[in-house]
N, C-alpha and C positions, 0 to 999 in steps of 0.2 A: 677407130670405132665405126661399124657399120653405119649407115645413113637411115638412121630407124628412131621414128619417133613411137612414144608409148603413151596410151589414155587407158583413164578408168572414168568412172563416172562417181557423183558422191557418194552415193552407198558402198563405199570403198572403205570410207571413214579414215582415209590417207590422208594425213597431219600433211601441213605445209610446210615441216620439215622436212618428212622424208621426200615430197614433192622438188622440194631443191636436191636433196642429197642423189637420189635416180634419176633425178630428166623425167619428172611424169608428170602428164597436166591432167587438170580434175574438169570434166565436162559436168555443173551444177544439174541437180536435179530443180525443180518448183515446189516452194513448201506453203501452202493455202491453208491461211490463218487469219479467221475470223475476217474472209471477204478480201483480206490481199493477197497477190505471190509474190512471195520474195523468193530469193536467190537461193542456194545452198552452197552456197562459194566458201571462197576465205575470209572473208568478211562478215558470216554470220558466224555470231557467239553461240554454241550449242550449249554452253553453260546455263547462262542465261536462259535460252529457250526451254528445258528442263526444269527449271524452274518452275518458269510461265506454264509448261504441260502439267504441273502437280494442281494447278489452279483454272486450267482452261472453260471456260463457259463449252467450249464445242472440242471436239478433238480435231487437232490441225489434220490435213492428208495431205499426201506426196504426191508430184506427177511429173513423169519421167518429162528429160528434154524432147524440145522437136529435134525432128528433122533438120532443121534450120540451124540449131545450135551447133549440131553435128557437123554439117555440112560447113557453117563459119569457121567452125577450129581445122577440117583439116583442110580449109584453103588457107589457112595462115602457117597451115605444116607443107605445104606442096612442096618446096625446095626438096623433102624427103624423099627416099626414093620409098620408104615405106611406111604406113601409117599401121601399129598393132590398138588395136581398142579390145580396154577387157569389160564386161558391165556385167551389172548384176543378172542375174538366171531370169531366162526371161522366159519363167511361169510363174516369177512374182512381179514382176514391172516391166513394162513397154519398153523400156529403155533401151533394150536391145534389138528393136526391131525398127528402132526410131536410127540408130547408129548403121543398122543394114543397108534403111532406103538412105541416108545420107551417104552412104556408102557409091551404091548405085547410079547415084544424082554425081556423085565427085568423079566417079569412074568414067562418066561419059565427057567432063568437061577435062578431065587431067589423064592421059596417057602414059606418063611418066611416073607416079604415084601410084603406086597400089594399098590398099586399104586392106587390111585385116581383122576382124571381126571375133571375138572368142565371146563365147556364152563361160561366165565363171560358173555357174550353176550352183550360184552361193549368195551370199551377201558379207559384205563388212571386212574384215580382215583377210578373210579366204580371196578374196581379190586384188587385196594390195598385195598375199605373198605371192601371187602368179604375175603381179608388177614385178616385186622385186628381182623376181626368176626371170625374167623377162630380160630387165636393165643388168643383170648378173652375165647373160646370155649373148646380150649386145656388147659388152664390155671385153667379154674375150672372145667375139670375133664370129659369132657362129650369125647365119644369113636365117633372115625372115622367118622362110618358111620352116626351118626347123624349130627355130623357137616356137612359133605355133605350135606346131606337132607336139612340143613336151608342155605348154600350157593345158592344153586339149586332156593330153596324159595325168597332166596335176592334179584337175577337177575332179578325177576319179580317186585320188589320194589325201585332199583335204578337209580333213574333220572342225565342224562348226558345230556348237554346241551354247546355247545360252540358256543361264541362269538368273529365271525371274523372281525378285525379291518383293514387289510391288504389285501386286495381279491388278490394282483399283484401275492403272490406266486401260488394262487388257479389259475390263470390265467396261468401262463406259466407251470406250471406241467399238465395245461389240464382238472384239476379237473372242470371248468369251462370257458365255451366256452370264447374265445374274443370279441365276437360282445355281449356278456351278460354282461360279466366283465366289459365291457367298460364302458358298459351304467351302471352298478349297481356304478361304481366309479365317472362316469360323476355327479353322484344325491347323492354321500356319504352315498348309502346304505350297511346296514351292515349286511350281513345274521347271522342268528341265528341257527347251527346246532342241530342237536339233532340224541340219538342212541335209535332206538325203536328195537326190535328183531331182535339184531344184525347186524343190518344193519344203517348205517349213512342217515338221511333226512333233508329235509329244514323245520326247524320247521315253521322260520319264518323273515321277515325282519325289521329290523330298520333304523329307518333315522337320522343315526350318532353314533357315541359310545355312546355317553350320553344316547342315549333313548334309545339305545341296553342293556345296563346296567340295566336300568327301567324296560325292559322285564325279564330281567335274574330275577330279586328280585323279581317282581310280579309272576315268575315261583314259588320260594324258598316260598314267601306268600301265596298263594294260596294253594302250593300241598304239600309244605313238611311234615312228618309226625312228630307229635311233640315231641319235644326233641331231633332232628336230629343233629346231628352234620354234619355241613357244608367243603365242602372240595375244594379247588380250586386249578388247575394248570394255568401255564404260559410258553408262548414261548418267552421270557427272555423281558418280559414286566411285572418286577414285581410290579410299580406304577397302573399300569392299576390295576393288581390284589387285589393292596392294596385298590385301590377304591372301587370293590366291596364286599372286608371286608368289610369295613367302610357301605357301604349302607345298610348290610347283618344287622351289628348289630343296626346299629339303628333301623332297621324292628325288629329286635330278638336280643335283647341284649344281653341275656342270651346263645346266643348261641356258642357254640365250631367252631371256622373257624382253617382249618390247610391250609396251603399256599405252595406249593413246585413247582421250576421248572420241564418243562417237560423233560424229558430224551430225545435221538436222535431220537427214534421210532417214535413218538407223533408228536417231532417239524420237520419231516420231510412230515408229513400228512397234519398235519394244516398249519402251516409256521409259520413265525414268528410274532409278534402281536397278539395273540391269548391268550382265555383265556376260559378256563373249569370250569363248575359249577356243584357240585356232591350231590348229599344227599339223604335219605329215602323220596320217597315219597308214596302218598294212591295207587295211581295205576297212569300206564303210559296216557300221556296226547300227 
């Protein structure tokens, strides 16, 4: 196996299973919550905190690691001869510009180590499966820089898509006005997120979860490329998510769905009730 270590950061929403299963360490984001930060490691319950957001006096916010965090993890990776970091698109969080100068700072004290840096220009799942491509990548043999080069390539092929059940959190964090929210909840509309060049938009609405769902699979039908493996997160609605397993494989039987809650990062963006649809497609739609 090459001498390649792999990072993501938490808006990855990478389970500490597959953490073990790949070789991928999680650099925690800061989640500031009513006057403390805490961690967004493996040790915070995102269950839990989902919960607590359905009742929040204030809405928590996120903020990316420093420098410093950066810098700490890959001097405890030096032995490597390569450090790949994938983080979230960084025209929605600092995050990746924080992982650059630590970059820069490492590069002058370690000569041996080279550091690499990919913009996922996503969030959530879209960056764990350019992990996995990654740890896939290192496994039979192929060097650094090429695995870049096809991560780089990925970003342009990864379809993110999430479906909101909940708009009340979108509403009082501000993410969407109240005289909109009102009326989108007056009518049981369901917006349909999506991340195109790094940036979060409304792809689209539905009228109700059921036919929010309908969209999601006519997404997965339509544009997936074949043989994809399907990926879904959840903001500790894992029946919803199981649902649209279920519609997934009936469309594609055959297909690999992996299921994981989201981390703090993610359930402090979306809210709670939420759920993310991941996988290779032809091109962005």
């Amino acid at each position: 196996m090459n001498n390649i270590k792999i990072l993501v950061d938490s808006g990855s929403d990478l389970s500490q299973e597959y953490c073990e299963k790949y070789d991928i360490t999680v650099v925690p984001l800061h989640l500031q919550i009513e006057g403390r930060t805490v961690l967004d490691d493996e040790h915070f319950d995102s269950v839990k905190y989902c919960e607590y957001l359905q009742v929040a006096p204030q809405v928590p916010k996120s903020a990316q690691p420093t420098p410093q965090a950066f810098l700490d993890c890959y001097r405890r990776f030096s032995d490597q001869e390569h450090i790949i970091v994938i983080t979230m698109s960084s025209k929605a969080s600092g995050t990746h510009q924080s992982a650059v100068l630590a970059r820069d700072l490492f590069e002058e004290e370690n000569k041996t180590c080279r550091v690499h840096v990919v913009d996922s220009t996503s969030t959530s799942f879209a960056i764990s499966m350019l992990a996995f491509h990654a740890a896939q990548m290192r496994q039979k043999g192929f060097p650094a820089p090429e695995i870049v080069a096809q991560l780089v390539e990925d970003t342009f092929h990864i379809g993110a898509y999430y479906l909101v059940d909940d708009i009340s959190f979108l509403i009082k964090g501000g993410r969407i006005s109240s005289i909109k929210g009102g009326l989108l909840t007056k009518m049981s509309i369901k917006p349909i997120i999506g991340v195109r060049n790094g940036m979060a938009y409304n792809h689209s609405n539905a009228l109700g979860f059921q036919k929010g769902l309908a969209k999601l699979i006519s997404l997965f039908r339509n544009n997936a490329c074949p043989g994809s493996d399907v990926f879904i997160s959840h903001s500790n609605c894992l029946a919803k998510a199981k649902q649209l397993e279920e519609a997934i494989l009936r469309a594609a039987p055959d297909t690999l769905v992996h299921i994981s809650q989201m981390r703090g990062t993610m359930c402090t963006h979306a809210g709670p009730d939420t759920i993310g649809l991941f996988f290779y497609q032809q091109q962005f739609i």
